[in-house]
C-alpha positions as CSV (number, residue, x, y, z in Angstrom):
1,X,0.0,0.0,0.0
2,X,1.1,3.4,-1.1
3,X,0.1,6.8,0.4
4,X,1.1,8.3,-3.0
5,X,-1.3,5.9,-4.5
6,X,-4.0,6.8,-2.0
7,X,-3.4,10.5,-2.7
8,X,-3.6,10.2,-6.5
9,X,-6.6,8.1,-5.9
10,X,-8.7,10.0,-3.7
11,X,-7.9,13.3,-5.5
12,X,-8.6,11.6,-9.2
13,X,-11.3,14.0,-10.5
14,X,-12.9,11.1,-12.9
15,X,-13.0,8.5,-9.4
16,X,-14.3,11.6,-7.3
17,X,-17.4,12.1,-9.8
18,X,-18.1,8.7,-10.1
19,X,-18.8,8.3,-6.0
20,X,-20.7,11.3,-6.2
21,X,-23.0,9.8,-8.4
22,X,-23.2,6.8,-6.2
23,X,-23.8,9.2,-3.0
24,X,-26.9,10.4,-5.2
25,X,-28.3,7.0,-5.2
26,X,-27.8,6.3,-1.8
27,X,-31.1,6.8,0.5
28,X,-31.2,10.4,2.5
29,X,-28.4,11.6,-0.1
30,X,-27.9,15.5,0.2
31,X,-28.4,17.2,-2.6
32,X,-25.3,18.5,-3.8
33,X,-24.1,15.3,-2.7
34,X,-20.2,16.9,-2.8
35,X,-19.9,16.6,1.4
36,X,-20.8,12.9,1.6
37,X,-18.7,12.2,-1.4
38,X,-15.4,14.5,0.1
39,X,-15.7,12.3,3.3
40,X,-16.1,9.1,1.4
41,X,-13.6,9.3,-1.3
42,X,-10.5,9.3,1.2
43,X,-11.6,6.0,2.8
44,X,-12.6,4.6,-0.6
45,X,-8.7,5.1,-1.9
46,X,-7.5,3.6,0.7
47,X,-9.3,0.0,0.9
48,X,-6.7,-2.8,0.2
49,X,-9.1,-3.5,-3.1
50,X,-9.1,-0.4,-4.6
51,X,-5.8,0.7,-4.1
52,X,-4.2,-2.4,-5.1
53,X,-6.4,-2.1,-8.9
54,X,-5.6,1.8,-9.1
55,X,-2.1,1.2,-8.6
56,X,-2.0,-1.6,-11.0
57,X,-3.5,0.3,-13.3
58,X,-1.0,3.4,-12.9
59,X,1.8,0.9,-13.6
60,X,0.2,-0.4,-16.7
61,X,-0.2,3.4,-18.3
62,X,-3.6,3.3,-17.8
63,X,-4.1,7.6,-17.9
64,X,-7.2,7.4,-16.2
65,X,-7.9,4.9,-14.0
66,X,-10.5,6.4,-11.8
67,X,-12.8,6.6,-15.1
68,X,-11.9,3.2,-16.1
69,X,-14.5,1.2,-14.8
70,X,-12.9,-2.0,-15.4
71,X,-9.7,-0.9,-12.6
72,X,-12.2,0.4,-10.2
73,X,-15.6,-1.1,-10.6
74,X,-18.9,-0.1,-9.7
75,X,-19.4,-2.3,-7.3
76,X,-16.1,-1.5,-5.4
77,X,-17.5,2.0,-5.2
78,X,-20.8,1.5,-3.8
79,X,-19.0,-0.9,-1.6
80,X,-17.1,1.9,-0.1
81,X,-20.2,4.2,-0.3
82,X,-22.0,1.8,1.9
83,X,-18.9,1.3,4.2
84,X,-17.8,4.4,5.1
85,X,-21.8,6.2,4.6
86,X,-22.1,8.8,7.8
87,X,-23.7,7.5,11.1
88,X,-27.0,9.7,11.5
89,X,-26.1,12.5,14.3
């Protein structure tokens, strides 16, 4: 695990727009959903799974890898959507 990684990854515009859009679909979702998705993208880079596919990806070429949805899938978003989604106060 990288903290260079997890920095490029959590700061990847393409990956941060992407969970947004899964914040959206997520019940009780703000609308903008932009505060949800700041707290959640951090945690999000930094699970084993996704950092692990981001990095691969970086050391492949891949120039995008947080729009690729075949590096970080769906799935492995909602995931850490679901995970890491705020407690209610």
């Amino acid at each position: 695990m990288s903290y260079n990684t997890i920095a490029q990854c959590a700061t990847d515009d393409a990956l941060f727009q992407r969970v947004r859009a899964a914040v959206s679909t997520q019940a009780g979702a703000p609308s903008p959903p932009d505060p949800y998705a700041y707290k959640i993208v951090w945690p999000l880079s930094g699970a084993s799974d996704v950092e692990a596919a981001y990095a691969s990806a970086l050391a492949a070429g891949n120039e995008n890898p947080g729009g690729d949805e075949t590096v970080i899938t769906d799935g492995m978003i909602l995931s850490g959507v679901q995970a890491n989604w705020p407690s209610p106060p």
